[in-house]
Each structure stands twice: as C-alpha cells, then as structure tokens.
N, C-alpha and C positions, 0 to 999 in steps of 0.2 A: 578114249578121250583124246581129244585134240591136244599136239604137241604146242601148240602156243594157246592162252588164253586171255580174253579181251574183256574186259570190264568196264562199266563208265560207274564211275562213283559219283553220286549227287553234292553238289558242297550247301551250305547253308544257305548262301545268296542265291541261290539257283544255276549256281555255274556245274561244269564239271572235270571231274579228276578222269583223268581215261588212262587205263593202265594193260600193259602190253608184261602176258606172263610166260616166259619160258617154260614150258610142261614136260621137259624131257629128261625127269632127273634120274636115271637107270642110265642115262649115256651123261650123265654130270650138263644136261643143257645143250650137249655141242650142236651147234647150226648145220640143218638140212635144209634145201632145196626148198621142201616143201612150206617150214617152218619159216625162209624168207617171202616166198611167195604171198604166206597169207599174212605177214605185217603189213608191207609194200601197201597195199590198196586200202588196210586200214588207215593206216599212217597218213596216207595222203588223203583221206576224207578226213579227218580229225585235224589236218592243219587249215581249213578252211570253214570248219565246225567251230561258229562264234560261241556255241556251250562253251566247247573244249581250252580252258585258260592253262592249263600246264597236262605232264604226258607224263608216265613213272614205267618205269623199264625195271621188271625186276624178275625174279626166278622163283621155281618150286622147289624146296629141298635147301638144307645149311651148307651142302659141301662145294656145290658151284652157283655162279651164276650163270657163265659157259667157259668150258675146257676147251673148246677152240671149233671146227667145223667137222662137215664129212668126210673126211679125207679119205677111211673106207669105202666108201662110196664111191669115192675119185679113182680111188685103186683099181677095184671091179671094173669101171670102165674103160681104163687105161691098157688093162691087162687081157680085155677082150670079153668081157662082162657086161650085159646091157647097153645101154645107147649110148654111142661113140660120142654124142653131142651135147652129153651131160658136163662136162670138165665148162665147156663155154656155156652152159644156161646156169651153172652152180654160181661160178663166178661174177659173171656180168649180174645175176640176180644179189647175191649180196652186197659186190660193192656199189648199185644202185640204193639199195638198204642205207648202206654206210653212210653214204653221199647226200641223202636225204635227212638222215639224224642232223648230220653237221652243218647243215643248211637248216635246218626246220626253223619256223617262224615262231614257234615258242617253246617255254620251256622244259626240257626232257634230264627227269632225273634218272639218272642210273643208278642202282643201288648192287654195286660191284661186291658182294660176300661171298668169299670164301675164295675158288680157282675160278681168275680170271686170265685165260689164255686165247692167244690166238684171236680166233673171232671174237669172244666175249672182249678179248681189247678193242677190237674194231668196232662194237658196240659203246664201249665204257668213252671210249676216246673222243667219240663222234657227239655223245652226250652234252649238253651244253651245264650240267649240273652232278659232277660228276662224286660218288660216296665211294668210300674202301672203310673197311673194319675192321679190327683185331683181327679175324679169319681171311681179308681177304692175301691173296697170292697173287700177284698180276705177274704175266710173262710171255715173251713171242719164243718160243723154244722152236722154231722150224729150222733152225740150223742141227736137229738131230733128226727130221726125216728128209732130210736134201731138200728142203725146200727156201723161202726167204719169207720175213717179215711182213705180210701184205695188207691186209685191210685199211689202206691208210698207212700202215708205218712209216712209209717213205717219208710220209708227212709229219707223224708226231717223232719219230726218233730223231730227226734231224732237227727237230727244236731245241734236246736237251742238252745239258750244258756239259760243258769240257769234253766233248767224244763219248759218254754214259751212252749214248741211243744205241752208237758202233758196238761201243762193250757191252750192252745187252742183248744187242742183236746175236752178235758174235758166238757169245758163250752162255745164251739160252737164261742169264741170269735171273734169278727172281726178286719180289718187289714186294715189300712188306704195304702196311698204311702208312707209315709215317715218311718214306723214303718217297712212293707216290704223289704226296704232296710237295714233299721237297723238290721234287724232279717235275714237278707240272703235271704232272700224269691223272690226278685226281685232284679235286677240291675241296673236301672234305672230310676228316675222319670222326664218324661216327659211329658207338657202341651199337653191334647188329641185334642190342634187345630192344632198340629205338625205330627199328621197323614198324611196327603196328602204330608206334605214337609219329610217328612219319606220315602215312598217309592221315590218319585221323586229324594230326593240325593241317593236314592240306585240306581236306574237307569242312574245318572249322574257321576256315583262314576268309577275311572278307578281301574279295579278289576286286572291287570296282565294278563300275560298269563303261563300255564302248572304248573312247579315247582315254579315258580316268583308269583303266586298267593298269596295273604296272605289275604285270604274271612274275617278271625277272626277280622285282624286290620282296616280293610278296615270299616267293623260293627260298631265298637270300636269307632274309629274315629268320624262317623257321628254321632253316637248316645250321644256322650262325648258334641257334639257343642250344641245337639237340648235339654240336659238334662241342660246346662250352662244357655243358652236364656230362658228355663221353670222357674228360680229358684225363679221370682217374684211370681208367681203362688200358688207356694208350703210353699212360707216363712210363712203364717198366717196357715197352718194346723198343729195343733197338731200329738204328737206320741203317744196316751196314752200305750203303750204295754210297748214301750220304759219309757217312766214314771212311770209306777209300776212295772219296774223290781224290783227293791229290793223286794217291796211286793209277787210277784209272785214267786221269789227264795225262800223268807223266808215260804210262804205256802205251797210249794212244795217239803219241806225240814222237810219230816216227814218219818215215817216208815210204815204207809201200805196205800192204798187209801180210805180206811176209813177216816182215819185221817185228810188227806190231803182235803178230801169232807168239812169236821167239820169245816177245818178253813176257807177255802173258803167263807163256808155258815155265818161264824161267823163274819166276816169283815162286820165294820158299815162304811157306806162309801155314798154320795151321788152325786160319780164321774158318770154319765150315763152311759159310757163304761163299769164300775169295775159292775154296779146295774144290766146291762144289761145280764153280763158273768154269772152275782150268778143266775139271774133269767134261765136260761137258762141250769144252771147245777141242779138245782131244779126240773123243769122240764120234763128233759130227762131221758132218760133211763137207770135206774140203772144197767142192762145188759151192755149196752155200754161203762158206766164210768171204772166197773170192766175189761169189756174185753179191752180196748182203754190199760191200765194202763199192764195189763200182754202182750198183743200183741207189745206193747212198748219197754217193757223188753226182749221180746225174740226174738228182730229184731234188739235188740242195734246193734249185732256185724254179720249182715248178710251181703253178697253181693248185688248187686240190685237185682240178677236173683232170691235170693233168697229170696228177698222181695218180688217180683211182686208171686213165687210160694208161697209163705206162704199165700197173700191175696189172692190169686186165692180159695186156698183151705177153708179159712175163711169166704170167701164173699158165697163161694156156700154153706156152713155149715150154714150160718145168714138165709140163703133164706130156709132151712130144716125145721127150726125154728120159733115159733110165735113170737116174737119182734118185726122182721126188719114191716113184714106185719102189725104188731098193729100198729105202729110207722106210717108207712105210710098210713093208713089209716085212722088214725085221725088227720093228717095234712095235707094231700094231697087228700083224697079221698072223704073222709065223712066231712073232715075239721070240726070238731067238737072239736078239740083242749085238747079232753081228751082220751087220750092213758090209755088203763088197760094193766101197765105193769104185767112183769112176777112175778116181785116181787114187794114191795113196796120200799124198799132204797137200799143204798148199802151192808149194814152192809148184810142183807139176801141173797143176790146172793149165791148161793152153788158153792163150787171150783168145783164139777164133774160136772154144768152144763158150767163152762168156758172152763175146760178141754175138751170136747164135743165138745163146736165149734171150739178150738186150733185145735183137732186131723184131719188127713187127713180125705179128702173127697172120697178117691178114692187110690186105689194101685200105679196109676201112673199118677200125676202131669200131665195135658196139657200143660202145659206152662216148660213141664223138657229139654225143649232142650234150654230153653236161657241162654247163655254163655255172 
C-alpha cells in the first residue's frame, strides 16, 4: 500500500475536500523521499483545481502524525550506502514540499495528533490552518543527532517570543496544545475524537461559488465551533513553556551561547519538563547548540526563500560532516545512546568549523528559483 494516500471528498455544493494521508504508521509517519515526491505534483494540481476549495493534511494511526524524516536513510548514504546524491534530492525535495504548503493559494488544514517532530513541524508550520490535540507532542529535537532545526525553522523559531524558539531549539524541548497556541505554533486545539466530525462539516460546509468563495472563513468557522466543544478536554493540561517564560527570557538573555548553555545547565529545578530540557541540552551536540544559535542569527531578517536556501545549503554541509552521522548512529542506528561528539562542550566548538557548515554548498543554490 502506498506510503502517502490521496482522497478527493465530494462536498454538498459540488466542491471538494482533497485530502493528503500519511500512510506510514510502523515508522510513526516520518517523511521519505519518496513520500515527498508523490505530494509535490499532487499538491500542485489541486492548487489550480477550481473543485479543490480547501486541502486537509493528516495521518494513519493515533500515535504520530510525523516523527520527523529519513534521517536513516541519510545515514546509509553518508556512510557509503547507496547513492551519494540522495542527501541533496531528500532535501531540496522536502523543503520544496515545505515552501509550497506555506505559499499555497488555499486553505490547508493540518491536523497535528499525537508526535509532531522534525518534519511533521515542517509540515504542521507551513499549514495555513494549523490543529494540535490533547495527544499532540510537537518538537525540533535535532540538537540530539548533531544536527539543527530545519524545515523552515530558521523561520518559525525566530518568530517566538522572549528567545522560546533558541530554548526549544537548544534543548530539544517539547510542546503540549495549549503552549503551541500560546507560542503561535498552532491555531487551534481541538479534541482528536473531532476528527471524523472535522472532515464531515468540511464536506457539509456551503463553500460559495468563483469570486463569492471565502475557503478561509468557511475553515475558520467550523474549526472555531469544534475548538469551543473541545475546551473541556484541554482545561486540566498544563502549559509549561508558557510558565517558564520568564525563566526562559531571563536565561536567554545573555551575551554568547556559551553562557546562555551555563545558566540553563545551572537552574536547580525539579519541574519534569524544565529537568527533561537541561537533560537533553547536556546531552546533544555541542556542534548543534553552537550552529542552531548562529544559523538563528543569520536567518533573523531572511525571506522564507531565503530560509528554505540557507538550510538547503546547511543540511547538505551537516551530511559532509561527522556529527549529523555520529548523532544518528548512536540514537537511531546502534542505539547505544553514546554519541563521540566532535568536541566535548560548547566552550570548544572552533568558529571556522561553524563557518564551514554556514558557507555554501555549492555555486548555485537548488532551491534559487523560489520566489
């Protein structure tokens, strides 16, 4: 059976719902190659498919919607496994993906339940209509296989507020529903047994016809009622992100990332989310912390095109590189839980080996036509 599945659902007016299904739920959803390949050219027929009035992005299975990409995949070929030119058609194929969700000409609900990582962020984020649920878990955790934040993050992390993006980057933290809304990361939280009744009021929904269309409010609407009816659901969940913001500003409100590591590490604290974050930035990979914190800085003021080119050239620069593959090899592969990083802490990362993986990959950008 095909890892992604595509549906058009008829609505009542004669429009349609066209629905885009993750089918890989034995790996929790995570994005291959292949899996981007066959969106790509649906996606872009369905944006120019006057049926097509909204797009719903969602998953097989309650426990992900995606855990993040192929990074196994990435390994093999890094490590001298199959074709050497997979790292560059993985990449420039997804965040093409990416770059197209967050551009797309109508509405695309993501329906983020359960472990949303890595790539499923770069899905959820890119979405113009974004849900998280009692179950869902969002988080960019590549600071524990040497690698950084990419699908876009450069982009959504450096929107949130008081340094949170840095602190999430940093220490792999994770992101309930109610903290994602607080943090802009999501738009709605809604009870995941309002699934089924999700697509059915999109198919019951009168969508207009030509210019009289309004797909946006038409979304808006249904998703406002089922986010109202949820709010028993959601009342007993904490926000911890949103609760140590002060703490999180005040740590992240230093002058180099050295520093900023020290107080992290330094917080006596025995909140599980705050113990979980330290343990996690301890951890990983002192590469990642250093590069996460400059790659930060020098995407403040980019465009998205020029986000998705920066990590194009960054992600295939990590894969040149022993880290990403240490990193994933002793979490993923060998699963022995002990990474020989490049260095031992932060303090020692050298600026020309960061400078290194900043510098292009190549004379001319893949991804230099996105406008």
């Amino acid at each position: 059976m095909s890892s992604v599945l595509f549906t058009e659902h008829a609505t009542q007016d004669g429009h349609v719902i066209a629905e885009v299904k993750l089918n890989a739920e034995r790996s929790l959803n995570a994005l291959t190659l292949e899996m981007c390949e066959e969106m790509l050219p649906r996606l872009r027929a369905w944006a120019t498919d006057d049926r097509v009035v909204a797009v719903l992005l969602d998953s097989a299975g309650e426990k992900a919607f995606c855990a993040g990409g192929d990074v196994v995949n990435l390994y093999k070929t890094i490590t001298g496994e199959g074709d050497p030119s997979f790292p560059e058609r993985f990449f420039e194929t997804e965040y093409r993906l990416d770059f197209l969700l967050h551009t797309y000409p109508k509405p695309v609900i993501c329906w983020g339940n359960g472990i949303v990582m890595g790539g499923g962020m770069g899905l959820l984020s890119a979405s113009s209509h974004r849900v998280v649920t009692e179950t869902s878990r969002l988080a960019m955790p590549e600071v524990t296989i040497g690698l950084y934040p990419d699908v876009g993050a450069s982009w959504f992390l450096n929107r949130l507020p008081n340094g949170a993006g840095r602190f999430l980057a940093m220490t792999g933290g994770q992101i309930n529903a109610p903290d994602a809304v607080h943090l802009g990361l999501a738009d709605r939280c809604i009870a995941s047994h309002h699934r089924d009744a999700l697509l059915q009021q999109l198919t019951d929904a009168r969508w207009g016809a030509g210019e009289n269309t309004d797909a946006s409010g038409v979304v808006n609407r249904i998703m406002r009622e089922l986010e109202q009816t949820s709010q028993p659901v959601f009342a007993e969940l904490e926000a911890p992100v949103y609760q140590h913001s002060p703490l999180i500003r005040e740590l992240m409100d230093h002058d180099s990332v050295e520093q900023i590591v020290a107080a992290i590490t330094a917080v006596k604290s025995d909140n599980k989310w705050f113990s979980k974050a330290q343990q996690t930035l301890a951890h990983g990979s002192p590469v990642s912390v250093k590069l996460i914190d400059e790659q930060l800085k020098r995407a403040k003021h980019m465009s998205l095109a020029e986000v998705f080119q920066s990590e194009m050239s960054l992600s295939v620069q990590c894969c040149r590189h022993r880290e990403f593959p240490e990193g994933v090899r002793a979490l993923l592969v060998d699963k022995d839980g002990q990474p020989n990083w490049t260095y031992p802490d932060v303090a020692s990362v050298e600026e020309g080996f960061i400078n290194e993986l900043l510098s292009s990959a190549w004379s001319q950008n893949p991804l230099a036509d996105l406008r």
